[in-house]
PDB file of N, CA, C and O in Angstrom:
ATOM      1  N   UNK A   1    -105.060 171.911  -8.145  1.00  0.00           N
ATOM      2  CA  UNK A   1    -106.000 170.845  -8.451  1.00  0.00           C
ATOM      3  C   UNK A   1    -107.420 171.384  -8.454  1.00  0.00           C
ATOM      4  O   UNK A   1    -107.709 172.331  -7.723  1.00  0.00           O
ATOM      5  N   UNK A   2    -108.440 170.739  -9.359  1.00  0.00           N
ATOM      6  CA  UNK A   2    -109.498 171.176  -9.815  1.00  0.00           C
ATOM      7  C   UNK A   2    -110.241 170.616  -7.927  1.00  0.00           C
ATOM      8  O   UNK A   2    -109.784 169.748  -7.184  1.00  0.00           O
ATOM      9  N   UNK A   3    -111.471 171.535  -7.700  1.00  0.00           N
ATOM     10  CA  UNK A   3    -111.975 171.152  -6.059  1.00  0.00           C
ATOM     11  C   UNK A   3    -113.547 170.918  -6.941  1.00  0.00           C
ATOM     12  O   UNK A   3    -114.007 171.547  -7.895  1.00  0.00           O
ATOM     13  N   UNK A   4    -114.019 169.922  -6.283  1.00  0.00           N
ATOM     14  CA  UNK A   4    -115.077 169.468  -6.134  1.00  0.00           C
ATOM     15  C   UNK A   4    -115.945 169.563  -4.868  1.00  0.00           C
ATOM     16  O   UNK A   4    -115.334 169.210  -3.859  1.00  0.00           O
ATOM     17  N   UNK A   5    -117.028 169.894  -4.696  1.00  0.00           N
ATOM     18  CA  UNK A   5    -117.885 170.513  -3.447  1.00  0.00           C
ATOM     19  C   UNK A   5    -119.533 169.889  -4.231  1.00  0.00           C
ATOM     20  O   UNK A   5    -120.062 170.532  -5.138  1.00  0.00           O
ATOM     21  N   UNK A   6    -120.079 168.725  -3.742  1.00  0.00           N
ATOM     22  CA  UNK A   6    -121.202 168.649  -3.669  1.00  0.00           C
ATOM     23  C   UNK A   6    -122.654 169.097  -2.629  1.00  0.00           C
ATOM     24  O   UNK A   6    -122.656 169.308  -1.416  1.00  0.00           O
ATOM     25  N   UNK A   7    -123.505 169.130  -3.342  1.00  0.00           N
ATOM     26  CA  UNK A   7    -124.842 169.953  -2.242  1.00  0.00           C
ATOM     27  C   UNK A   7    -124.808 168.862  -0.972  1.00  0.00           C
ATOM     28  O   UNK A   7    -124.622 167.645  -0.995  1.00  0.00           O
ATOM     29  N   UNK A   8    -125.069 169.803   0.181  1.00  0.00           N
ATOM     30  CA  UNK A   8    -125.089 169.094   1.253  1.00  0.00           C
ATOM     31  C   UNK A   8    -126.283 168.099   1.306  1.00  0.00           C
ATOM     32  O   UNK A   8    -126.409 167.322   2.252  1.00  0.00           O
ATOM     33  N   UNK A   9    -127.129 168.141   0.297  1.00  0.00           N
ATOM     34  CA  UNK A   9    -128.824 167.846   0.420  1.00  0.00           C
ATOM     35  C   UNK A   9    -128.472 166.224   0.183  1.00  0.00           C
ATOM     36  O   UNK A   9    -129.298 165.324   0.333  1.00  0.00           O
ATOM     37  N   UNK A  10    -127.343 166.073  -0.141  1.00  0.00           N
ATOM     38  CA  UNK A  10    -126.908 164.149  -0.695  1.00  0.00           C
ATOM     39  C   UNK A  10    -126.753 163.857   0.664  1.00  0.00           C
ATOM     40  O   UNK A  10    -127.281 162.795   0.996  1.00  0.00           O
ATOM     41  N   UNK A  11    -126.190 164.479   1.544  1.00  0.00           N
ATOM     42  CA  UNK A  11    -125.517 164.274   3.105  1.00  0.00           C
ATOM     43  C   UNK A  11    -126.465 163.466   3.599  1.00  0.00           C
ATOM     44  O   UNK A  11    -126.145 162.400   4.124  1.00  0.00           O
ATOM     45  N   UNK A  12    -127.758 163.862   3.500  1.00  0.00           N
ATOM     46  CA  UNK A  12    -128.999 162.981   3.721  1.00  0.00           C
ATOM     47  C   UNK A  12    -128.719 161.594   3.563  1.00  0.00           C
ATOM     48  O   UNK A  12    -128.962 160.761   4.437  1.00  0.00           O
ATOM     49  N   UNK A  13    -128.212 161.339   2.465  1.00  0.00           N
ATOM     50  CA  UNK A  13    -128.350 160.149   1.548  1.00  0.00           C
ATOM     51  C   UNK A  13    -127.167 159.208   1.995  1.00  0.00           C
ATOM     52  O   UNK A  13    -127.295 158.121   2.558  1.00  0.00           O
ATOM     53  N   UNK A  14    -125.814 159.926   1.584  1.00  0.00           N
ATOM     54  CA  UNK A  14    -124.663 159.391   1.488  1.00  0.00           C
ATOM     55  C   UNK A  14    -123.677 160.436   1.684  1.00  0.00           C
ATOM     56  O   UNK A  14    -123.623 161.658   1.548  1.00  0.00           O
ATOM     57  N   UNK A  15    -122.763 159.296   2.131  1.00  0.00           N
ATOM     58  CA  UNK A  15    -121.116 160.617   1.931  1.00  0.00           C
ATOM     59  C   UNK A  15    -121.269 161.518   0.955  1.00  0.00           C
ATOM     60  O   UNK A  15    -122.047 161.130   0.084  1.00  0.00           O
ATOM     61  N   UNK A  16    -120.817 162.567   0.785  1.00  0.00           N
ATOM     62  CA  UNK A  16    -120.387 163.772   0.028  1.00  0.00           C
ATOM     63  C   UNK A  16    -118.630 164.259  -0.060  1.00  0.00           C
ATOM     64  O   UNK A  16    -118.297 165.442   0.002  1.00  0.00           O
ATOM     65  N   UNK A  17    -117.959 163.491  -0.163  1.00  0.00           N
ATOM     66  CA  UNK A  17    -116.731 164.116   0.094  1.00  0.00           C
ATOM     67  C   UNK A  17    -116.147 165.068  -0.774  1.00  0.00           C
ATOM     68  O   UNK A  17    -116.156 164.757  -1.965  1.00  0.00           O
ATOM     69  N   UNK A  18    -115.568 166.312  -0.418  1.00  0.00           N
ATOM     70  CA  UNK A  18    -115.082 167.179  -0.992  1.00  0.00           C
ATOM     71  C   UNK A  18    -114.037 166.389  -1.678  1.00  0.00           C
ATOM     72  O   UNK A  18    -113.544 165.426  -1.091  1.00  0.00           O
ATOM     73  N   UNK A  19    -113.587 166.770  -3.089  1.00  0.00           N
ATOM     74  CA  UNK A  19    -112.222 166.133  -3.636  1.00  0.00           C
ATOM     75  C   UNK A  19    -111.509 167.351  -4.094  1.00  0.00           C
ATOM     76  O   UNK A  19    -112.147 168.335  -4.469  1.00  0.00           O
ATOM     77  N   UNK A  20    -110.327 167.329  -4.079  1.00  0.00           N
ATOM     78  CA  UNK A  20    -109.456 167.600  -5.168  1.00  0.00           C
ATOM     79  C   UNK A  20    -108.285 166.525  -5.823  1.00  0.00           C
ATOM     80  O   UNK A  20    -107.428 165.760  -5.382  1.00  0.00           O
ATOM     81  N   UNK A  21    -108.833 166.987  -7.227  1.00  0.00           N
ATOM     82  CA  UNK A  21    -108.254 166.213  -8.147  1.00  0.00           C
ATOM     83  C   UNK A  21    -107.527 166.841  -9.635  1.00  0.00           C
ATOM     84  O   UNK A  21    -107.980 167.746 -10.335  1.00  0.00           O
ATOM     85  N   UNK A  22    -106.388 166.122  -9.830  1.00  0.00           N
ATOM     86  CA  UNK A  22    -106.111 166.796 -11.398  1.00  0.00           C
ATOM     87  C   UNK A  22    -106.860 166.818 -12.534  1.00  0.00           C
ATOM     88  O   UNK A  22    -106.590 167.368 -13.601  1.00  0.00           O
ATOM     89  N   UNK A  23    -107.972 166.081 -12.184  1.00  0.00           N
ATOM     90  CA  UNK A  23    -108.626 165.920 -13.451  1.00  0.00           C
ATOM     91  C   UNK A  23    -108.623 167.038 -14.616  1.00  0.00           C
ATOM     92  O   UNK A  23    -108.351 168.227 -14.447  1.00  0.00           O
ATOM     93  N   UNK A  24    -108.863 166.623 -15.429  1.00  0.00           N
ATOM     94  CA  UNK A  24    -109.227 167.748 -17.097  1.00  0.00           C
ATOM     95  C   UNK A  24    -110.112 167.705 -17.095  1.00  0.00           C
ATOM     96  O   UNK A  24    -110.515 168.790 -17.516  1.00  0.00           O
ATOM     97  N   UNK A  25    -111.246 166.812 -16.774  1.00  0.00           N
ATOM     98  CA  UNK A  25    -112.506 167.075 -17.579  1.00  0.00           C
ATOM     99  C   UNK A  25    -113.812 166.768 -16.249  1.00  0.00           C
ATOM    100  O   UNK A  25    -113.405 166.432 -15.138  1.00  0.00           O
ATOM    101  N   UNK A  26    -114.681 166.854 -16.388  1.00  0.00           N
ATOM    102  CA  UNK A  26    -115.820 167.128 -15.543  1.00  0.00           C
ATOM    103  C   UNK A  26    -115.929 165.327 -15.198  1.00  0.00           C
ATOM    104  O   UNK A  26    -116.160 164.827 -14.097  1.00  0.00           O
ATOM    105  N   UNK A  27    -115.760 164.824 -16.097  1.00  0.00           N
ATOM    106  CA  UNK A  27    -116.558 163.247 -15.853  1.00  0.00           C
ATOM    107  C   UNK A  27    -115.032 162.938 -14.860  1.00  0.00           C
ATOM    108  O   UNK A  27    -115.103 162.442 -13.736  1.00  0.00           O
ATOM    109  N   UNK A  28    -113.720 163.328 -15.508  1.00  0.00           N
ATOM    110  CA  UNK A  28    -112.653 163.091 -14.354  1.00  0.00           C
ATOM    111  C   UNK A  28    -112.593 162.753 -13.036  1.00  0.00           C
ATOM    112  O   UNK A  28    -112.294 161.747 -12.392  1.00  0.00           O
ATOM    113  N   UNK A  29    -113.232 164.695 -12.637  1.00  0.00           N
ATOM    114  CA  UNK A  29    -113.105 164.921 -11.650  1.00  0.00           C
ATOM    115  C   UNK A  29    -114.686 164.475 -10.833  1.00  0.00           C
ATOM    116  O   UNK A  29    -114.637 164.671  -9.619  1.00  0.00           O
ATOM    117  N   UNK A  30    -115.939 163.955 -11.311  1.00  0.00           N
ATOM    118  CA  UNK A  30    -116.713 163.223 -10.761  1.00  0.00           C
ATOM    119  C   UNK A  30    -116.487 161.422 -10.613  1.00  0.00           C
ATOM    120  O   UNK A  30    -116.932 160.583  -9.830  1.00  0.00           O
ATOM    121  N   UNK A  31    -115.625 161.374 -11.723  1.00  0.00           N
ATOM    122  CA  UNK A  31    -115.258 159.820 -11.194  1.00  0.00           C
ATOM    123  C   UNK A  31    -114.486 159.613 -10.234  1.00  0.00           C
ATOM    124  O   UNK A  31    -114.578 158.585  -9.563  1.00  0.00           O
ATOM    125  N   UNK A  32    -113.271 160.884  -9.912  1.00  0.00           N
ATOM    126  CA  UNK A  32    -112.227 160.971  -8.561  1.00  0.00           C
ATOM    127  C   UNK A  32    -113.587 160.745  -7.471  1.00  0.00           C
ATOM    128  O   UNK A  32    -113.895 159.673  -6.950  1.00  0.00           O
ATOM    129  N   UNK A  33    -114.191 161.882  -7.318  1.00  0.00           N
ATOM    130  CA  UNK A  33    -115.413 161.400  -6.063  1.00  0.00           C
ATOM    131  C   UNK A  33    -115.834 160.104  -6.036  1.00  0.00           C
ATOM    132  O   UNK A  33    -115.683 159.602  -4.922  1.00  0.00           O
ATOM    133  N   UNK A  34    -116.393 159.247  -7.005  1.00  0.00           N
ATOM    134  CA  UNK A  34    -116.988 158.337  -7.289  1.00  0.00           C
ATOM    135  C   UNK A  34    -115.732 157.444  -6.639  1.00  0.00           C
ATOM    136  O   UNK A  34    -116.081 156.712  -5.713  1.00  0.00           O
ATOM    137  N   UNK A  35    -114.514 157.413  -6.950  1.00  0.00           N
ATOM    138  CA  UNK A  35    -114.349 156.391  -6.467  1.00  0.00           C
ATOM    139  C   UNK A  35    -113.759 156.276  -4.368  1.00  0.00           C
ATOM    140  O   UNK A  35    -113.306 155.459  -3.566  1.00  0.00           O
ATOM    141  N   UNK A  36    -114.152 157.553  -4.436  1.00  0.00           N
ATOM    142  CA  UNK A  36    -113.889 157.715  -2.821  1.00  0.00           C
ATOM    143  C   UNK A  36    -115.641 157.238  -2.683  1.00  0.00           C
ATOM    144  O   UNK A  36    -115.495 156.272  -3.432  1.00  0.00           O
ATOM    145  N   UNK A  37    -116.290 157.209  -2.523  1.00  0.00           N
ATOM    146  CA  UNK A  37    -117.703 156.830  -2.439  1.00  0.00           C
ATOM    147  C   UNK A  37    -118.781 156.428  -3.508  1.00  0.00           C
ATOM    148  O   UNK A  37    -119.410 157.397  -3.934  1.00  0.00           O
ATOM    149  N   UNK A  38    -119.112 155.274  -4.006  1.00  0.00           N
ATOM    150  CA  UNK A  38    -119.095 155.045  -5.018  1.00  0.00           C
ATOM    151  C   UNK A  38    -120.891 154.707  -5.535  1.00  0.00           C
ATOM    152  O   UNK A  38    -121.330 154.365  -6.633  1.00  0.00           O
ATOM    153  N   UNK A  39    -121.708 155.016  -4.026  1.00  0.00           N
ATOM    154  CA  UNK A  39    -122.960 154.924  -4.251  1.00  0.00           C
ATOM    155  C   UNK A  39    -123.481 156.765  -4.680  1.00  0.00           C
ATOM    156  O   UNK A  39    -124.531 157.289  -5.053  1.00  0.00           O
ATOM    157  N   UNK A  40    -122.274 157.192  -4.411  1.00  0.00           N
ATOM    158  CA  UNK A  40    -122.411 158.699  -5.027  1.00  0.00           C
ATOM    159  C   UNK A  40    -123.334 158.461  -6.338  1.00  0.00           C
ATOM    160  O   UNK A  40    -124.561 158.556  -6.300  1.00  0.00           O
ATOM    161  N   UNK A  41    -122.619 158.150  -7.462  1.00  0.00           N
ATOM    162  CA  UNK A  41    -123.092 158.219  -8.722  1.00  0.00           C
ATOM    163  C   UNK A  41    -124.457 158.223  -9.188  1.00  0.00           C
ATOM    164  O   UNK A  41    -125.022 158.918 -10.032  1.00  0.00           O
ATOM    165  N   UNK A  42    -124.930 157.114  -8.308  1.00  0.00           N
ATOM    166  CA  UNK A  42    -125.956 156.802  -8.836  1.00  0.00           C
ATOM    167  C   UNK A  42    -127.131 158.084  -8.332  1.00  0.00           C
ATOM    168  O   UNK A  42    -128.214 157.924  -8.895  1.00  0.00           O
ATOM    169  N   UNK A  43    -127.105 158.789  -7.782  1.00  0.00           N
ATOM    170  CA  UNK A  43    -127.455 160.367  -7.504  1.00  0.00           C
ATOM    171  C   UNK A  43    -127.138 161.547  -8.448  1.00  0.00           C
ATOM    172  O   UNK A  43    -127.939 162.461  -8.642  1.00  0.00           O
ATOM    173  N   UNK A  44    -125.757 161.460  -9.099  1.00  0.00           N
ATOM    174  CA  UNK A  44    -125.361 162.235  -9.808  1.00  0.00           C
ATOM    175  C   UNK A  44    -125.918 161.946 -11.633  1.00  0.00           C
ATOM    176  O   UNK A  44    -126.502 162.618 -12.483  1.00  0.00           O
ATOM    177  N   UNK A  45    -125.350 160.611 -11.548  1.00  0.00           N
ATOM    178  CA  UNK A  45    -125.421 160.196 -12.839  1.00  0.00           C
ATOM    179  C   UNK A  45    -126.748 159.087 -13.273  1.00  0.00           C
ATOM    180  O   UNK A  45    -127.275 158.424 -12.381  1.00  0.00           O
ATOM    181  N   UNK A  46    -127.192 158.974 -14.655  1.00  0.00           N
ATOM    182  CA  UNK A  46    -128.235 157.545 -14.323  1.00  0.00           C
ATOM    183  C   UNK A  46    -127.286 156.732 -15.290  1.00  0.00           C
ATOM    184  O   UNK A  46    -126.241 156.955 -15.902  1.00  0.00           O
ATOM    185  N   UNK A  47    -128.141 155.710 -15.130  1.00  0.00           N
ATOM    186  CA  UNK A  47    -127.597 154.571 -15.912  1.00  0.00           C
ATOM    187  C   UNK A  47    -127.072 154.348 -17.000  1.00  0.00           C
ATOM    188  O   UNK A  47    -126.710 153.214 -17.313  1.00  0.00           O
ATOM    189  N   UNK A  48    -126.931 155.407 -17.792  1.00  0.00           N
ATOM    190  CA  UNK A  48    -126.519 155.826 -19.101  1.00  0.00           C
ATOM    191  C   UNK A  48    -125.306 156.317 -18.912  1.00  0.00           C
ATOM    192  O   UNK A  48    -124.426 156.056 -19.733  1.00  0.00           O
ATOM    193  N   UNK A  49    -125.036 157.140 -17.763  1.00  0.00           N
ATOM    194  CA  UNK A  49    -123.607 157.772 -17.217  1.00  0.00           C
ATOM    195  C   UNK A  49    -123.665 159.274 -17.416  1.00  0.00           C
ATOM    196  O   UNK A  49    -122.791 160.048 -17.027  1.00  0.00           O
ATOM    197  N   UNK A  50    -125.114 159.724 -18.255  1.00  0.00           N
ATOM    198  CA  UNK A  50    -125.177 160.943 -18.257  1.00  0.00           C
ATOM    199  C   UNK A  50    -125.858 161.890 -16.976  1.00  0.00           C
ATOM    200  O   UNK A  50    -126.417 161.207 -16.119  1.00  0.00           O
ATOM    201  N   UNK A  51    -125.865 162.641 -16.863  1.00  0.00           N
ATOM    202  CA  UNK A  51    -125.932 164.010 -15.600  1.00  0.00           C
ATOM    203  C   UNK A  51    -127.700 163.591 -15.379  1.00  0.00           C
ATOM    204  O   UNK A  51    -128.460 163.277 -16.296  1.00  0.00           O
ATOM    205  N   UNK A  52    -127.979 163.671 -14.239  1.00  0.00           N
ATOM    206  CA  UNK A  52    -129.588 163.496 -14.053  1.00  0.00           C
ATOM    207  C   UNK A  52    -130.490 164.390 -13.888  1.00  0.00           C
ATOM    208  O   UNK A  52    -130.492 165.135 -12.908  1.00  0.00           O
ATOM    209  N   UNK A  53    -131.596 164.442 -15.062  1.00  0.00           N
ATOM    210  CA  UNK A  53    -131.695 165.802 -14.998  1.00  0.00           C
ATOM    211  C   UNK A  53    -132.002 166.951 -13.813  1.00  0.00           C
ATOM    212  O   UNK A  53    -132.048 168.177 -13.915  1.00  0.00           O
ATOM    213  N   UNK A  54    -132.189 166.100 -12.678  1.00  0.00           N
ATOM    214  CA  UNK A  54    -132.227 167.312 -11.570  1.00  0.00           C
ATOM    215  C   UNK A  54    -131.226 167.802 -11.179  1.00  0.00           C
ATOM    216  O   UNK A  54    -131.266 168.789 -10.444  1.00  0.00           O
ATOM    217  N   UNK A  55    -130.028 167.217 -11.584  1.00  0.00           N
ATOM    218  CA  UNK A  55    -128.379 167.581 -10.721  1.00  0.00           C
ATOM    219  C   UNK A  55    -128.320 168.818 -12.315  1.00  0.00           C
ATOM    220  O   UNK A  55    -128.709 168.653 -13.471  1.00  0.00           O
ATOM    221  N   UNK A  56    -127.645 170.003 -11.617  1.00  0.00           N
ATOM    222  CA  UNK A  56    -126.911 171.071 -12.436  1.00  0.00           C
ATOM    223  C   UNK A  56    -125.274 171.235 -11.717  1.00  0.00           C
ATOM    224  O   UNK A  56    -124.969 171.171 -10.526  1.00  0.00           O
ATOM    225  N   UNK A  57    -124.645 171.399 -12.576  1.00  0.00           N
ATOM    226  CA  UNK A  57    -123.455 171.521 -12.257  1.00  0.00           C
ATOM    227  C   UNK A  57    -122.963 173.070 -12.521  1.00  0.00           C
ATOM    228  O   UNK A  57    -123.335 173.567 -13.584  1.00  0.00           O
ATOM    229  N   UNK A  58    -122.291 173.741 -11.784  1.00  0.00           N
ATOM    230  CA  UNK A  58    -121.237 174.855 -12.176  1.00  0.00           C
ATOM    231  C   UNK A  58    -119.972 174.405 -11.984  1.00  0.00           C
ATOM    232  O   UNK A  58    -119.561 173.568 -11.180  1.00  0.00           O
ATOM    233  N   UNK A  59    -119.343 175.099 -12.872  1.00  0.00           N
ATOM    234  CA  UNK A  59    -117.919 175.243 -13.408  1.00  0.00           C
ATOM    235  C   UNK A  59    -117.313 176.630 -13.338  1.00  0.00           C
ATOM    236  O   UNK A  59    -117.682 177.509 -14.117  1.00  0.00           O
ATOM    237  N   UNK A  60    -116.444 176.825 -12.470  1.00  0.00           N
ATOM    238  CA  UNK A  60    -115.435 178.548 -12.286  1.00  0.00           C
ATOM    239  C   UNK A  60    -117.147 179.115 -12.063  1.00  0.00           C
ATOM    240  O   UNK A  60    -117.321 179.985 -12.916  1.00  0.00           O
ATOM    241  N   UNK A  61    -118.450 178.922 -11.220  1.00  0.00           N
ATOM    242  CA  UNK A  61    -119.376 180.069 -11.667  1.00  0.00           C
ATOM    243  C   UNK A  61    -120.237 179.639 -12.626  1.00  0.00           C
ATOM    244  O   UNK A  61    -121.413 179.535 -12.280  1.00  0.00           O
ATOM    245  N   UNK A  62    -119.947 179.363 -13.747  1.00  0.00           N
ATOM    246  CA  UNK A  62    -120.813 179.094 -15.105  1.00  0.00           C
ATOM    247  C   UNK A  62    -121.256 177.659 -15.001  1.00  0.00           C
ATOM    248  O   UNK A  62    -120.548 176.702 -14.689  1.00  0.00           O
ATOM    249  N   UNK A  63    -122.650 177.653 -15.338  1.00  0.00           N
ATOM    250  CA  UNK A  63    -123.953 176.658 -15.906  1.00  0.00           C
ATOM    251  C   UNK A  63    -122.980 175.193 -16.602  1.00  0.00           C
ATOM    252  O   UNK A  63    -123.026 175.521 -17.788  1.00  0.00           O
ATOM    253  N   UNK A  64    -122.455 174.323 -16.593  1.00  0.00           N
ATOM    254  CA  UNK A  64    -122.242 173.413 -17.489  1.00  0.00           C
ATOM    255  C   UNK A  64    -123.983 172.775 -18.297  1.00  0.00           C
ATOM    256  O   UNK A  64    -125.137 172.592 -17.911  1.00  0.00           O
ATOM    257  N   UNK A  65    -123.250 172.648 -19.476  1.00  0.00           N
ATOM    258  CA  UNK A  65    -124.842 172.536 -20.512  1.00  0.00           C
ATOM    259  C   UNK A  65    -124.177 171.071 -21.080  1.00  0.00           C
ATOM    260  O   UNK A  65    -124.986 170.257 -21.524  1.00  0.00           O
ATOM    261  N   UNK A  66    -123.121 170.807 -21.081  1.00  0.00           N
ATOM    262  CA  UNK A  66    -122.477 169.501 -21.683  1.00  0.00           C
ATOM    263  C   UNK A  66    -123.084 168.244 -21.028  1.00  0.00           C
ATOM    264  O   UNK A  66    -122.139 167.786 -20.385  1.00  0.00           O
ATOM    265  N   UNK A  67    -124.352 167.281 -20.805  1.00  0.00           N
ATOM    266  CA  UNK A  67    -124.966 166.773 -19.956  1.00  0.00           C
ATOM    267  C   UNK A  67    -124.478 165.035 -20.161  1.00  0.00           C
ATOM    268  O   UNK A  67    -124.448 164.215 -19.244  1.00  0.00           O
ATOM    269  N   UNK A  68    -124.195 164.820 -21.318  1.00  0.00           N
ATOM    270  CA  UNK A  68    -123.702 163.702 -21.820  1.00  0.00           C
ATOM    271  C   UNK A  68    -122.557 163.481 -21.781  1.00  0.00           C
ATOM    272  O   UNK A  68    -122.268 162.714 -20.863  1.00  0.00           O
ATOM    273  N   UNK A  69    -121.616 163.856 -22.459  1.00  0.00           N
ATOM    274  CA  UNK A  69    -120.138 163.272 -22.527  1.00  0.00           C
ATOM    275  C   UNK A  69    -119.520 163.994 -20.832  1.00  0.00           C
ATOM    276  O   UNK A  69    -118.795 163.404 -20.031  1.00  0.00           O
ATOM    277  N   UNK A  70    -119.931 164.999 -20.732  1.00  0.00           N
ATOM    278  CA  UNK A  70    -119.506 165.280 -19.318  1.00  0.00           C
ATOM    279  C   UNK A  70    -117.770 166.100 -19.399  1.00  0.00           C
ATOM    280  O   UNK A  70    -116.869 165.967 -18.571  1.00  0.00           O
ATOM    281  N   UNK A  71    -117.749 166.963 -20.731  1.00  0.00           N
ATOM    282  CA  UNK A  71    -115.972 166.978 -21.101  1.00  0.00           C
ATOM    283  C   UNK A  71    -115.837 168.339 -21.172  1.00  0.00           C
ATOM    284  O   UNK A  71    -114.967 168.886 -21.849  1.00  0.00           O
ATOM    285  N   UNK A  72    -116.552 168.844 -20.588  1.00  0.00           N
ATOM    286  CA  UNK A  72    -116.165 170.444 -20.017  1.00  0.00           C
ATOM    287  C   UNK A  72    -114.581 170.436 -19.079  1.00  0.00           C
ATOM    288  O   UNK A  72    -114.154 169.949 -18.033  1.00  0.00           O
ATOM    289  N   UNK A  73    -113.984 171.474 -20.430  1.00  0.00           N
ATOM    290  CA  UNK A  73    -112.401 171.319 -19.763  1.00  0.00           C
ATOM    291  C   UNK A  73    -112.337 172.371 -18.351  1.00  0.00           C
ATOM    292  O   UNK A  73    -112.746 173.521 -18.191  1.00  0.00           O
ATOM    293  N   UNK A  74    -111.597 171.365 -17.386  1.00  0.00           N
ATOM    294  CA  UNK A  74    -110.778 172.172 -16.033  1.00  0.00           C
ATOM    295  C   UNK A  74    -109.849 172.125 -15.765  1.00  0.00           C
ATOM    296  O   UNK A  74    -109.148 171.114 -15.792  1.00  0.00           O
ATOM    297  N   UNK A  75    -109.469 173.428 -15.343  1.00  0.00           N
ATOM    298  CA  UNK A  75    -108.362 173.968 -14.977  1.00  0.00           C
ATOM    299  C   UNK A  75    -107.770 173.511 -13.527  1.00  0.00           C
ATOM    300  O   UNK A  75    -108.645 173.187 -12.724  1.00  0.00           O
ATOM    301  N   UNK A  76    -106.569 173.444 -13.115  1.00  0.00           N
ATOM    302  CA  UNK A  76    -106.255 173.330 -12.239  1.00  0.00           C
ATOM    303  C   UNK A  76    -107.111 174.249 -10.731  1.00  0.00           C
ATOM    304  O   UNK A  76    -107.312 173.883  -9.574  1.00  0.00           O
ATOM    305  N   UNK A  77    -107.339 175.164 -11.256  1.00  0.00           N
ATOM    306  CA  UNK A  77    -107.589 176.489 -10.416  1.00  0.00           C
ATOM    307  C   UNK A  77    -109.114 175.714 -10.551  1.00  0.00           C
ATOM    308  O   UNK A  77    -109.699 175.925  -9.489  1.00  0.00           O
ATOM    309  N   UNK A  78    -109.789 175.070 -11.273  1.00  0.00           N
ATOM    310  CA  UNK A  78    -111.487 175.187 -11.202  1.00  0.00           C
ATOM    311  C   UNK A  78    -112.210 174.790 -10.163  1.00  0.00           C
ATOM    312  O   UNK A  78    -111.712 174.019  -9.343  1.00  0.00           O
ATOM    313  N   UNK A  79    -113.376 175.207 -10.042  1.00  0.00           N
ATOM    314  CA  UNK A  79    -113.931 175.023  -8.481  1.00  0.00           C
ATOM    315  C   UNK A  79    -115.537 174.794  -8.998  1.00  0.00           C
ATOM    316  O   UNK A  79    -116.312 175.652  -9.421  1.00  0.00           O
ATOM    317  N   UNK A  80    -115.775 173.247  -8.804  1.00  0.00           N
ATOM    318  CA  UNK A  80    -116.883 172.390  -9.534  1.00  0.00           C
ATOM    319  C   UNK A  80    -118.201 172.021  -8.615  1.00  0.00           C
ATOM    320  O   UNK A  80    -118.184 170.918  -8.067  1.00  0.00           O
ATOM    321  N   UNK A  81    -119.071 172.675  -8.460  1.00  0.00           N
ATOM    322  CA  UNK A  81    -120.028 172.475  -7.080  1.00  0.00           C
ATOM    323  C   UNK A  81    -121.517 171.561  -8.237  1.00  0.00           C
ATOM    324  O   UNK A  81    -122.270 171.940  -9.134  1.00  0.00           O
ATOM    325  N   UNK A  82    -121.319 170.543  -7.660  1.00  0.00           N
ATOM    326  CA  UNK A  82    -122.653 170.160  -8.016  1.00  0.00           C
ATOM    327  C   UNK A  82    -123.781 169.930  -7.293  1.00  0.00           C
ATOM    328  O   UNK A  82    -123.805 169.194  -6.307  1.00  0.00           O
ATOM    329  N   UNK A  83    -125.004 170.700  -7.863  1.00  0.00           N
ATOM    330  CA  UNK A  83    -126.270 170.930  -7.027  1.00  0.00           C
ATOM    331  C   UNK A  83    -127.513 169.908  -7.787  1.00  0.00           C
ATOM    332  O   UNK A  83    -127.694 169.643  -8.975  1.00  0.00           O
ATOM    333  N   UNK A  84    -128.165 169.533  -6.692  1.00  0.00           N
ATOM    334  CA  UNK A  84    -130.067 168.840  -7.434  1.00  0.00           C
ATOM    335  C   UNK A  84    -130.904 170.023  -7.199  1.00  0.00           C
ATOM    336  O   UNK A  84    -130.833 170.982  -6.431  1.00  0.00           O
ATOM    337  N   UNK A  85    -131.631 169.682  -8.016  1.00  0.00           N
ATOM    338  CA  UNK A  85    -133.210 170.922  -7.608  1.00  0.00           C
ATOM    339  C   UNK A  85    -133.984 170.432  -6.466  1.00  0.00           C
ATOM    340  O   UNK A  85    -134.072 169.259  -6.103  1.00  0.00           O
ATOM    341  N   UNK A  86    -134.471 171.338  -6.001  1.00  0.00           N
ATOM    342  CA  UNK A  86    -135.995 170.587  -4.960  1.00  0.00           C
ATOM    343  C   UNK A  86    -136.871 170.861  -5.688  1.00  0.00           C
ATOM    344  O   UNK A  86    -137.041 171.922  -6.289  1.00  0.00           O
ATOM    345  N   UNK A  87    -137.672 169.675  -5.697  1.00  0.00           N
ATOM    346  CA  UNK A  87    -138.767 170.022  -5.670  1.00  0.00           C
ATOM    347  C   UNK A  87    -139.913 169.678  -4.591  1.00  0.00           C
ATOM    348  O   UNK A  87    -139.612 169.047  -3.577  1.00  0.00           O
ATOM    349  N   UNK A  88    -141.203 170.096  -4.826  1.00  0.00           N
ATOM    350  CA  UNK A  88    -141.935 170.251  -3.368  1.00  0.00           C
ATOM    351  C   UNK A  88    -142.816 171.258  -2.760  1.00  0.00           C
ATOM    352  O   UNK A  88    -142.043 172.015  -2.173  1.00  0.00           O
ATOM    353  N   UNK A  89    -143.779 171.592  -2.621  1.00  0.00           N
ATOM    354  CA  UNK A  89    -144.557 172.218  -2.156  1.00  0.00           C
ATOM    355  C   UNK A  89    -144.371 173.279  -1.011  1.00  0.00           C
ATOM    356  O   UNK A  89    -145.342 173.908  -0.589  1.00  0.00           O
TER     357      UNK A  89
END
């Protein structure tokens, strides 16, 4: 199953729960989180449902650039960490 690992910096905020899920696709396996904690999203995603631009996501390692549809295919084996930027002085 694809593992999901969000930045601890939400911990602040809200739950973060690690998932694993079968998902195929990126929006999948962020809606599996979403629905274990569901004020998640609105951190991850805006109101449109697309990626916000401070959250970056990796995939196996690599940059996801897909910010809209969210349909970057995963593998069982994939390991999905999503991070925000700081910003701040």
């Amino acid at each position: 199953m694809a593992h999901v690992v969000f930045t601890q910096q939400l911990k602040r905020f809200t739950e973060v729960p690690e998932v694993d899920t079968p998902a195929a696709t990126l929006r999948e396996a962020l809606q599996a989180a979403f629905d274990r904690n569901p004020r998640l999203r609105g951190y991850v995603l805006d109101d449109q449902g697309h990626l916000r631009p401070n959250v970056v996501v990796f995939i196996d390692g690599r940059r996801s650039r897909e910010r809209v549809l969210l349909n970057d295919a995963l593998t069982l084996d994939s390991q999905v960490h999503v991070l925000q930027a700081l910003s701040g002085g």
